[in-house]
C-alpha positions as CSV (number, residue, x, y, z in Angstrom):
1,X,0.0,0.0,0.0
2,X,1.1,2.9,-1.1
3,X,2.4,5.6,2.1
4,X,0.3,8.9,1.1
5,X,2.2,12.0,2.1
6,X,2.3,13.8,5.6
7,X,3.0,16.9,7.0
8,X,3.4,14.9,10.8
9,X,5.8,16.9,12.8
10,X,9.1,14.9,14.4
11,X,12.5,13.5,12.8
12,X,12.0,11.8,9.3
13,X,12.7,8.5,10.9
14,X,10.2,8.8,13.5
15,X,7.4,9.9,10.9
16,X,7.9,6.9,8.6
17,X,7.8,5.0,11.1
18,X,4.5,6.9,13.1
19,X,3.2,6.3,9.4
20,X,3.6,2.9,8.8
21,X,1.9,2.2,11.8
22,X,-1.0,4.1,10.7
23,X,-1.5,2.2,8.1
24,X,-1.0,-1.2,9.4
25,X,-3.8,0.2,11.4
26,X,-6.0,1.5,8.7
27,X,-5.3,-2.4,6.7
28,X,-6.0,-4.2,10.2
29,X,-9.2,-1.6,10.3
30,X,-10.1,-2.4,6.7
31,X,-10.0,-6.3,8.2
32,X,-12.6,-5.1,10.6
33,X,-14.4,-3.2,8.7
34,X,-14.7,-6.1,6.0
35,X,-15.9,-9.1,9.0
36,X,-18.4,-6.3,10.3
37,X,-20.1,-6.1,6.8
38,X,-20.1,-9.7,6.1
39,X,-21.8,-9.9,9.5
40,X,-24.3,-7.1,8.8
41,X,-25.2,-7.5,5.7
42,X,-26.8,-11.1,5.9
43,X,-28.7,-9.3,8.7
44,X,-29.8,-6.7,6.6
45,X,-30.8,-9.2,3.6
46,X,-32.9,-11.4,6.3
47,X,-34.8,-7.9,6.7
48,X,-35.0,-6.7,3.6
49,X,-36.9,-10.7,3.2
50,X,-38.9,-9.6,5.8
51,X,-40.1,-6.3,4.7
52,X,-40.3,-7.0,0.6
53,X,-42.4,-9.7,-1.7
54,X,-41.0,-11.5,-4.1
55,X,-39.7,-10.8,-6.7
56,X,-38.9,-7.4,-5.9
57,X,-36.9,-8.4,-3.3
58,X,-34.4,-9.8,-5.7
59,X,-33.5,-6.3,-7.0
60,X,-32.6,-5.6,-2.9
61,X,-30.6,-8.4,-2.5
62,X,-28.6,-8.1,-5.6
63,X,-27.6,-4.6,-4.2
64,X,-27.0,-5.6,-0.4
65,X,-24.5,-8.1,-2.6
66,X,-23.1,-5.7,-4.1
67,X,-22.3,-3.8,-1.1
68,X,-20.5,-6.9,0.7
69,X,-18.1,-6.8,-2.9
70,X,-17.3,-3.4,-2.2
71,X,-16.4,-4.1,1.3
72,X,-14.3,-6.9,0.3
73,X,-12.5,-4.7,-2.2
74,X,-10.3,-2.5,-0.2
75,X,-9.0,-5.0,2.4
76,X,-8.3,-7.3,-1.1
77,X,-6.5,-4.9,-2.5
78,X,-4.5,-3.9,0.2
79,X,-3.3,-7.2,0.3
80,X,-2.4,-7.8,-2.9
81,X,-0.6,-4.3,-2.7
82,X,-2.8,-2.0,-4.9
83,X,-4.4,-0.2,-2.8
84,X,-4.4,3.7,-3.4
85,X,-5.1,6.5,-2.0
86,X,-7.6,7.8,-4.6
87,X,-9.4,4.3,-3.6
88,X,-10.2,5.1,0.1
89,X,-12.6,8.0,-1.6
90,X,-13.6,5.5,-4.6
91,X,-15.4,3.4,-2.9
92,X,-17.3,5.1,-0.2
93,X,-18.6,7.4,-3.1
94,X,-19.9,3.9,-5.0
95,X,-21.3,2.3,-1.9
96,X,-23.2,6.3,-1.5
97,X,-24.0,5.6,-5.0
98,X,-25.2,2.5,-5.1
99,X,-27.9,3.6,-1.7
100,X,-29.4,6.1,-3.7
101,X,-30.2,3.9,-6.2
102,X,-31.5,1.5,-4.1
103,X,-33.8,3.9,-3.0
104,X,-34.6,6.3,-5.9
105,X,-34.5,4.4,-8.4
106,X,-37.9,2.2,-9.2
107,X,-37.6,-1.5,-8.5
108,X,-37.1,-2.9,-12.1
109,X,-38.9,-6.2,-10.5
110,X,-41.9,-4.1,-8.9
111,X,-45.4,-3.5,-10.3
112,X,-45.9,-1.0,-7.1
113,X,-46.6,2.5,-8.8
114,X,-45.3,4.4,-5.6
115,X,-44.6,8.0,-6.3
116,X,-41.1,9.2,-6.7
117,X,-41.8,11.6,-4.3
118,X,-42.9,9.0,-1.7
119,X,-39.6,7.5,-1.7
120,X,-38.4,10.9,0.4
121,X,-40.2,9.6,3.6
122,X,-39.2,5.7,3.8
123,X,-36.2,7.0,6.2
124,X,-33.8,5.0,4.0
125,X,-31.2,7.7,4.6
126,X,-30.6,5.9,7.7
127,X,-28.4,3.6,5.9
128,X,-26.2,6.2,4.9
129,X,-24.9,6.4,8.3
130,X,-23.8,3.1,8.2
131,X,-21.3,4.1,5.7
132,X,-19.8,6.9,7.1
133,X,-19.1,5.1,10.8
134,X,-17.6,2.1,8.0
135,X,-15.3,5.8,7.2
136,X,-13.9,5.4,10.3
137,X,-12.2,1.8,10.0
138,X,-9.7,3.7,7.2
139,X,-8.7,5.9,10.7
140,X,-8.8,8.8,8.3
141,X,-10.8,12.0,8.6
142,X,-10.7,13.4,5.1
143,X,-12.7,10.1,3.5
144,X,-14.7,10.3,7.0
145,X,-15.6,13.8,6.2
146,X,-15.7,13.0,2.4
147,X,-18.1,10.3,3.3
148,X,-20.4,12.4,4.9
149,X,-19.8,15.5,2.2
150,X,-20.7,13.0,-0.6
151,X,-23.5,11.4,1.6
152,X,-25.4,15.2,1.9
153,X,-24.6,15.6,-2.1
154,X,-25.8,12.7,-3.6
155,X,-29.0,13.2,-0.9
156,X,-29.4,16.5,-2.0
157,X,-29.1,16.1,-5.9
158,X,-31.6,12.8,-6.0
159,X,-34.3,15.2,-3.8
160,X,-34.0,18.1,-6.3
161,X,-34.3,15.7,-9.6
162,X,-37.8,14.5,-8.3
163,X,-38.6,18.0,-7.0
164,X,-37.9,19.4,-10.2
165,X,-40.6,16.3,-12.2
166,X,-43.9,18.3,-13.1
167,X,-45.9,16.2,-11.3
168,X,-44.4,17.3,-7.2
169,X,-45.9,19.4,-5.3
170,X,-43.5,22.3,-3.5
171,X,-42.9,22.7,0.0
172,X,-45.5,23.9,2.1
173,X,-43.4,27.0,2.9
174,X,-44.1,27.8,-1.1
175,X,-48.0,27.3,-1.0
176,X,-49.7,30.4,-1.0
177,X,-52.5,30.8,1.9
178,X,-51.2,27.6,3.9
179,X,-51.9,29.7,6.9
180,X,-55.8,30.0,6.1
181,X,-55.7,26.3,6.0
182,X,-57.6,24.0,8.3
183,X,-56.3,21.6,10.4
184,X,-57.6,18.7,8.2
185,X,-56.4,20.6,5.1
186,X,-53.2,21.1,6.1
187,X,-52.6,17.2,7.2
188,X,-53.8,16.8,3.8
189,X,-51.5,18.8,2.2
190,X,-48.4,17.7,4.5
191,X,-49.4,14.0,3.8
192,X,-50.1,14.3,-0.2
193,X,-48.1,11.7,-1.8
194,X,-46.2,13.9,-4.3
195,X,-45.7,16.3,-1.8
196,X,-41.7,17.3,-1.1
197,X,-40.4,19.2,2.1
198,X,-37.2,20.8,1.3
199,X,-37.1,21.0,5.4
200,X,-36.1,17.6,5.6
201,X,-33.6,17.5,3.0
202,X,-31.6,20.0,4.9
203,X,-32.0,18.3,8.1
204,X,-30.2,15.3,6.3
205,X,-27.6,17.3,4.5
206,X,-26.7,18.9,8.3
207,X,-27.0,15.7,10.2
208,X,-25.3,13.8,7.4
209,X,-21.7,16.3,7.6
210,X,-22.5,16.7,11.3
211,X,-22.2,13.2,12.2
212,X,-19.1,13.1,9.8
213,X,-17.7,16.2,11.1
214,X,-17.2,14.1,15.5
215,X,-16.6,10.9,13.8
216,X,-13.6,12.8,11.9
217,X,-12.5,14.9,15.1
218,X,-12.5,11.6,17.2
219,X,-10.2,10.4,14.8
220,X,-8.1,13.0,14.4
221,X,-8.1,13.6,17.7
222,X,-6.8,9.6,18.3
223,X,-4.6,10.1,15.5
224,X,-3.0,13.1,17.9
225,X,-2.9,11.5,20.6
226,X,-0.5,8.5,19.4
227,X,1.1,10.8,17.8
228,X,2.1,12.8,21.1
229,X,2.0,9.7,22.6
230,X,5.3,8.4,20.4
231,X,6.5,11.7,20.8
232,X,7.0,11.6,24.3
233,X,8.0,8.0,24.0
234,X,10.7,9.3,21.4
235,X,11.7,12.0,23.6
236,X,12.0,9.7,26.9
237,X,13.9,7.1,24.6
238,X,16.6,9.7,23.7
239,X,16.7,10.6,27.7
240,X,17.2,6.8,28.4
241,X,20.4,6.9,26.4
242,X,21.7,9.7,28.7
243,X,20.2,9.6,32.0
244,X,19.2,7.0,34.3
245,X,15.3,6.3,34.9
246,X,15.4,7.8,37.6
247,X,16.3,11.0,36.1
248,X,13.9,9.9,33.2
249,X,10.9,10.3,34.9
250,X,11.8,13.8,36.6
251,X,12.2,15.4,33.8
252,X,9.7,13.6,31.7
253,X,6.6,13.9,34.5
254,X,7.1,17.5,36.3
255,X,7.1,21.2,34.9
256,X,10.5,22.2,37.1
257,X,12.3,18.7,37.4
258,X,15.5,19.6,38.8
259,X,14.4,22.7,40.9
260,X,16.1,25.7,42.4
261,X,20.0,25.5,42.5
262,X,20.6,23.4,45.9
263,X,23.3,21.7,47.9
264,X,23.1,18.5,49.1
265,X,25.2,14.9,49.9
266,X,26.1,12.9,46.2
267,X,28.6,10.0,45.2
268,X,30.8,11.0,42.3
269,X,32.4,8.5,40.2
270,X,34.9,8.7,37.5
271,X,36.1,5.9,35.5
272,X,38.4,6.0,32.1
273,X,40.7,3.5,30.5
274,X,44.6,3.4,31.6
275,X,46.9,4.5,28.7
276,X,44.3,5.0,26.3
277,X,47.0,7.4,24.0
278,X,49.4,4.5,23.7
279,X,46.2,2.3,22.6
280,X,44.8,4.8,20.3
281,X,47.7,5.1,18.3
282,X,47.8,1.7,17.8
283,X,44.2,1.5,16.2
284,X,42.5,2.6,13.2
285,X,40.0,5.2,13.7
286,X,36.8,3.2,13.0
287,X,38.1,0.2,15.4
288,X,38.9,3.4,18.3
289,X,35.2,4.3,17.7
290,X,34.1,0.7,18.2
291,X,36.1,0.0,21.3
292,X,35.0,3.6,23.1
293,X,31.3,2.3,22.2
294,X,31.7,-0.9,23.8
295,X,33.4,0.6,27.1
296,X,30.9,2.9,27.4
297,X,27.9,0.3,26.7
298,X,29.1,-1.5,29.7
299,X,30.2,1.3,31.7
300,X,26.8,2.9,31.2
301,X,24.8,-0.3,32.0
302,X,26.6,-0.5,35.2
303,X,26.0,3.0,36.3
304,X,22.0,3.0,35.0
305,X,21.8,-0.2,36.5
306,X,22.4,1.2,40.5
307,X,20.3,3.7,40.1
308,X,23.3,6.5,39.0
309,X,23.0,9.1,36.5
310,X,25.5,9.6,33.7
311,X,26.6,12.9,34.3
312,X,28.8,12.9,31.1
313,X,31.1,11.4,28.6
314,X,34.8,12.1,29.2
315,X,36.5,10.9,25.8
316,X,37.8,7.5,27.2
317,X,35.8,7.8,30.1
318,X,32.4,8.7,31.9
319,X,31.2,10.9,35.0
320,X,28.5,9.4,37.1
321,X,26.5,10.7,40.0
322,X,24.8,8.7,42.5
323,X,21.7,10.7,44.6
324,X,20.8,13.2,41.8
325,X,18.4,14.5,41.1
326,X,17.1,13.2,44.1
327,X,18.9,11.9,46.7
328,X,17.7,8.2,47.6
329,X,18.4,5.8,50.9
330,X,21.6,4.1,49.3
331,X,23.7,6.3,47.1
332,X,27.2,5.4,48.2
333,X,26.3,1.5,48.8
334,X,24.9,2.0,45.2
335,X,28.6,3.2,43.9
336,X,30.3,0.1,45.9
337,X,28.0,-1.9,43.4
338,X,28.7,-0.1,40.6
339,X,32.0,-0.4,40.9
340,X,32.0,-4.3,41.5
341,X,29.7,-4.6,38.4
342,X,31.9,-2.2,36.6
343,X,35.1,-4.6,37.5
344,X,33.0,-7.8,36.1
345,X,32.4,-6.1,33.2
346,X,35.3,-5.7,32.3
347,X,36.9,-9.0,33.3
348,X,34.2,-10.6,31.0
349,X,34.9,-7.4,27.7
350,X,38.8,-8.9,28.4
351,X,38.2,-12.3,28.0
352,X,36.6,-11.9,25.1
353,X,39.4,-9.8,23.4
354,X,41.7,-12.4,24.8
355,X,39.4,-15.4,22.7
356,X,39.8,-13.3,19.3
357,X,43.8,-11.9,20.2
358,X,43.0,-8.9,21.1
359,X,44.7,-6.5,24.1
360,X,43.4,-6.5,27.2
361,X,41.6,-3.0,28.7
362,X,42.6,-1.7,32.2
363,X,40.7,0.7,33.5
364,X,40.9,2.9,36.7
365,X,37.7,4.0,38.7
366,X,37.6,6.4,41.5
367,X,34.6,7.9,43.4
368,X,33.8,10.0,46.7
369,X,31.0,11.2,48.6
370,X,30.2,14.6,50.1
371,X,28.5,18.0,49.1
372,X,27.7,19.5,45.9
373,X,26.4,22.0,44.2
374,X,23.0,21.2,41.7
375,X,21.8,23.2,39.1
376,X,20.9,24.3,35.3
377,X,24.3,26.3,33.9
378,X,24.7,27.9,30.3
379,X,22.3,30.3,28.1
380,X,18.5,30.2,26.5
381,X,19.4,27.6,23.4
382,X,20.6,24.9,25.7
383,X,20.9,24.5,29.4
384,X,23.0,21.5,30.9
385,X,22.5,19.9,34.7
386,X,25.7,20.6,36.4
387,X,27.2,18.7,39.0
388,X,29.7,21.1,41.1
389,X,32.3,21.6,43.8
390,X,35.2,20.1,45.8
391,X,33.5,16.4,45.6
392,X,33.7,16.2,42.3
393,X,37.2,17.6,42.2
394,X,38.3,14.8,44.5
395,X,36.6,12.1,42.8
396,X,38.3,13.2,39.7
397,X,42.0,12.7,41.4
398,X,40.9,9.7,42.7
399,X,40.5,7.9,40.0
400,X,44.2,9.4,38.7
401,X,45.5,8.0,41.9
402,X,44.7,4.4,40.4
403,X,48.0,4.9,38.4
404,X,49.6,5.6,41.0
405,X,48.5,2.8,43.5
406,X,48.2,0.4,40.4
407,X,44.6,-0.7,41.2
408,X,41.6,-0.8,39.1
409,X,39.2,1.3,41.7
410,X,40.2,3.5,44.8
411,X,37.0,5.0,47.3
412,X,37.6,7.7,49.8
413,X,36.8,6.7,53.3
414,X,33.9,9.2,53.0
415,X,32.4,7.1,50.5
416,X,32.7,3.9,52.8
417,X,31.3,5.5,55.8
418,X,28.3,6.6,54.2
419,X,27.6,3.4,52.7
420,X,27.8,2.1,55.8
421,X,25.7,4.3,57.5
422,X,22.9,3.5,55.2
423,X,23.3,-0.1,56.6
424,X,25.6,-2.0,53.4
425,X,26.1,-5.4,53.7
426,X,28.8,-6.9,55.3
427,X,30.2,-8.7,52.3
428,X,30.1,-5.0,50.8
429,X,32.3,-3.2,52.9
430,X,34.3,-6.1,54.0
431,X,35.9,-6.3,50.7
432,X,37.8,-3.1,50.8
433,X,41.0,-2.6,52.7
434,X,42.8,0.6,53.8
435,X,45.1,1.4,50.9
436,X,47.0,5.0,51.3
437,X,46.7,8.3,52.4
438,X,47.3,10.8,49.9
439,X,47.9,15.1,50.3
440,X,45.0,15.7,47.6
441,X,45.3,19.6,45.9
442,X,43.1,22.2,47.4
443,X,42.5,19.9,50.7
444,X,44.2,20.9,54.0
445,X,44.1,16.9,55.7
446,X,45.0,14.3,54.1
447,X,42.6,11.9,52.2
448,X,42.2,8.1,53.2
449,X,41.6,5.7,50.4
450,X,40.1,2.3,50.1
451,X,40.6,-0.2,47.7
452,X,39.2,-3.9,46.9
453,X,41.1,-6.5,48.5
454,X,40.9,-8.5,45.7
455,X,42.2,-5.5,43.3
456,X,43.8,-6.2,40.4
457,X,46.7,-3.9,39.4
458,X,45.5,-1.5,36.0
459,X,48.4,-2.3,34.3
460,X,47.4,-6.2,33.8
C-alpha cells in the first residue's frame, strides 16, 4: 500500500515509522471493517426478506451483494498491494451511490406504482450512516468527512431531480395561503403523496456532515494522541540513552524537574581506561570508535543499573553521579555496586578480546561522597544539569591515583562510611581494605583511600 504523504511533525525516521503504523492500522481496520459487513449484511438481507415480496426483493438483495463486494475490495486490494489513495474515496462514493439507487430508483422487478416523491419519507437515509461510521475503520478524517460531504450531495441532488418532475408538489413553505388552511387541510396537504419538504432535506444534508464532522475529530483527535503519545516515547527514549530512569521520569513527568539551585550529599564516580594514547595510536579510527562504544555500553549499563546518572562522557571515560536529582536511601552503597559490576564487566569485555587476540583493557575507577552544588548552567538555546564543587574535584583525582597505586578502583573513606551508615552489607564493605593516604590539591588533611582487596593492578 502505497504511504500517502504527511506533514506529521518529528525526525523523518520517526514519521515513517508513526506512518507505517497508521497504516497497518488502517489495513487491520479495513479487516474489521470487512468481518463487520459480512456480519451485517446477511442481517440486513434477512430484513430486507422480511419487509419486501418477491420478486422485488431480488432487486434488494442483488444490491445488499453488491455492497458486501465493495467491502471486500479494499482490504483485497490492500493485500495484494494495490491499494491507493484515490481508492479510500472511490469506494465510499460507490457504496453512497449504489444507496441512492436502491432507494430512488424504481424497482425494475416491482409492479408497485409508488410515487417518486414518496420515496423521500421511507427513512432509508438511515443507511447512509452506516457508511460513514464504516469511514472510520480507514482511521482517516478526510474520507470520513468525504463520506459524509458526498453522503449530503448525492442526498441533495436525487431530492431536487424529483422535485424538479412536473408532477411534485412544493414545500409547504411555497404554497400560497397555507396559513388559512384547516387543520384537516393542512394534514392533507403535508401527507399528499407527491408532496416534497425541502425541510427535511436539509436536516439530512446537516446531520449527514454533522455526524461526519465528530466521527472525523474523534479520529483525528486519536490520530494526535498517538502521535504525542510516540513523541513523548521518542523523547523519553533519547533521555534513556543519557540519563538513568530515575532522572527519566523527573524530567519527563514535572514542569520544574531539577528545581532551584541546591546543595546536598552525592557519590561522584569517574572511570576512564589506563593508557588509552598509547592504545589509540595503535588502532585505526573506525576500530577506536568501536572500542569507546563498547566501554561505554558497559560502563553505562553499570552506572544505569544502581540507580546512578551519567553525568557525562569524558573521551575515554564517563562521569557518574549517584543521589541526583534526588537523593535516595543508598547512594554510596549504590557506587560500591557499581564499581563491582563495573570490575566484572570488564573482566568478561577482556576475556573476550583475549578469545579473538585482542589486548586486554585496564581501566581505573575512582569515586567519593560529600557535598555538591546542583543546578541548570549555560544560556537560553541549551541548558546542561551541572554537578559542582570540591566532591567532584576529588573524585576526579581519585581515579588518577589508580595509576599511582596500580589498582583498578580507589573510594575515599567518605564514600565507605556513608555506605555504611545506610546499613551496606557486610560482604560490601568487607571487601575493601585501607590502601593509602594521599595530600589531595586544594585539601588541608589528608585523604584516606580504600581499595578492593581483591584489586587487580591496572596495568594487567
Amino acid at each position: 500500500m502505497a504511504p500517502p504523504s504527511t506533514k506529521a511533525a518529528g525526525p523523518p525516521q520517526q514519521t515513517d515509522r508513526l506512518q507505517q503504523s497508521f497504516l497497518r492500522e488502517e489495513q487491520f481496520g479495513l479487516l474489521r471493517g470487512m468481518q463487520l459487513r459480512v456480519a451485517i449484511v446477511p442481517i440486513i438481507m434477512v430484513w430486507l426478506a422480511v419487509e419486501s415480496g418477491y420478486p422485488e426483493l431480488l432487486f434488494f438483495e442483488a444490491l445488499s451483494l453488491l455492497f458486501l463486494v465493495l467491502g471486500l475490495g479494499p482490504y483485497l486490494l490492500t493485500r495484494a498491494g494495490r491499494y491507493r489513495p484515490y481508492q479510500r474515496y472511490l469506494f465510499p462514493a460507490l457504496e453512497i451511490v449504489i444507496l441512492a439507487i436502491a432507494n430512488f430508483v424504481p424497482n425494475p422487478l416491482s409492479d408497485d406504482a409508488i410515487p417518486p416523491q414518496m420515496l423521500l419519507r421511507f427513512g432509508n437515509e438511515l443507511y447512509a450512516f452506516l457508511f460513514i461510521a464504516g469511514a472510520a475503520f480507514t482511521y482517516r478524517p478526510r474520507v470520513i468527512l468525504w463520506t459524509g460531504f458526498f453522503a449530503s450531495l448525492v442526498w441533495a441532488v436525487a431530492t431536487l431531480i424529483i422535485y424538479s418532475l412536473p408532477e411534485s408538489l412544493p414545500d409547504l413553505g411555497r404554497v400560497a395561503g397555507v396559513d388559512k388552511m384547516s387543520p384537516e387541510e393542512l394534514h392533507s396537504a403535508i401527507m399528499h403523496p407527491r408532496r416534497i419538504h425541502l425541510g427535511l432535506l436539509g436536516r439530512q444534508a446537516i446531520v449527514f456532515l454533522l455526524t461526519s464532522a465528530a466521527i472525523a475529530a474523534f479520529v483525528a483527535r486519536s490520530r494526535q494522541l498517538v502521535r504525542r503519545h510516540s513523541e513523548t516515547e521518542r523523547q523519553r527514549s533519547n533521555l534513556s540513552r543519557y540519563f538513568s530512569s530515575n532522572m527519566v521520569e523527573e524530567l519527563s513527568q514535572l514542569d520544574d524537574p531539577l528545581g532551584a539551585t541546591r546543595e546536598q550529599d552525592v557519590a561522584v564516580l569517574f572511570v576512564d581506561i589506563v593508557s588509552f594514547t598509547t592504545l589509540s595510536e595503535k588502532l585505526s579510527a573506525e576500530d577506536l570508535i568501536d572500542l569507546l562504544r563498547e566501554f561505554h555500553g558497559r560502563m553505562e549499563q553499570a552506572v544505569f543499573a544502581n540507580g546512578g546518572t551519567l553525568d557525562k562522557y569524558l573521551g575515554d571515560g564517563i562521569m557518574a553521579t549517584f543521589g541526583t536529582p534526588r537523593p535516595g536511601p543508598n547512594d554510596a552503597t549504590n557506587v560500591l555496586d557499581c564499581i563491582h559490576d563495573m570490575t566484572v564487566a570488564m573482566a568478561e569485555w577482556n576475556r573476550n578480546r583475549a578469545a579473538v587476540d585482542e589486548l586486554p583493557i585496564a581501566i581505573g575507577i575512582g569515586a567519593h561522597y560529600g557535598p555538591v552544588v546542583l543546578g541548570d548552567i549555560g544560556g537560553d538555546q541549551r541548558l546542561e544539569f551541572a554537578v559542582l564543587g570540591d566532591t567532584v574535584n576529588v573524585a576526579s583525582r581519585i581515579e588518577e591515583l589508580t595509576r599511582k597505586l596500580e589498582v583498578v578502583s580507589l573510594i575515599s573513606e567518605e564514600l565507605l562510611d556513608a555506605a555504611r551508615q545506610e546499613g551496606a552489607s557486610e560482604e560490601t564493605t568487607a571487601t575493601y581494605r585501607f590502601a593509602h593516604s594521599e595530600d589531595l590539591r586544594g585539601r588541608s588533611a589528608e585523604t584516606r583511600l580504600w581499595a578492593p582487596i581483591s584489586a587487580d593492578p591496572v596495568t594487567s
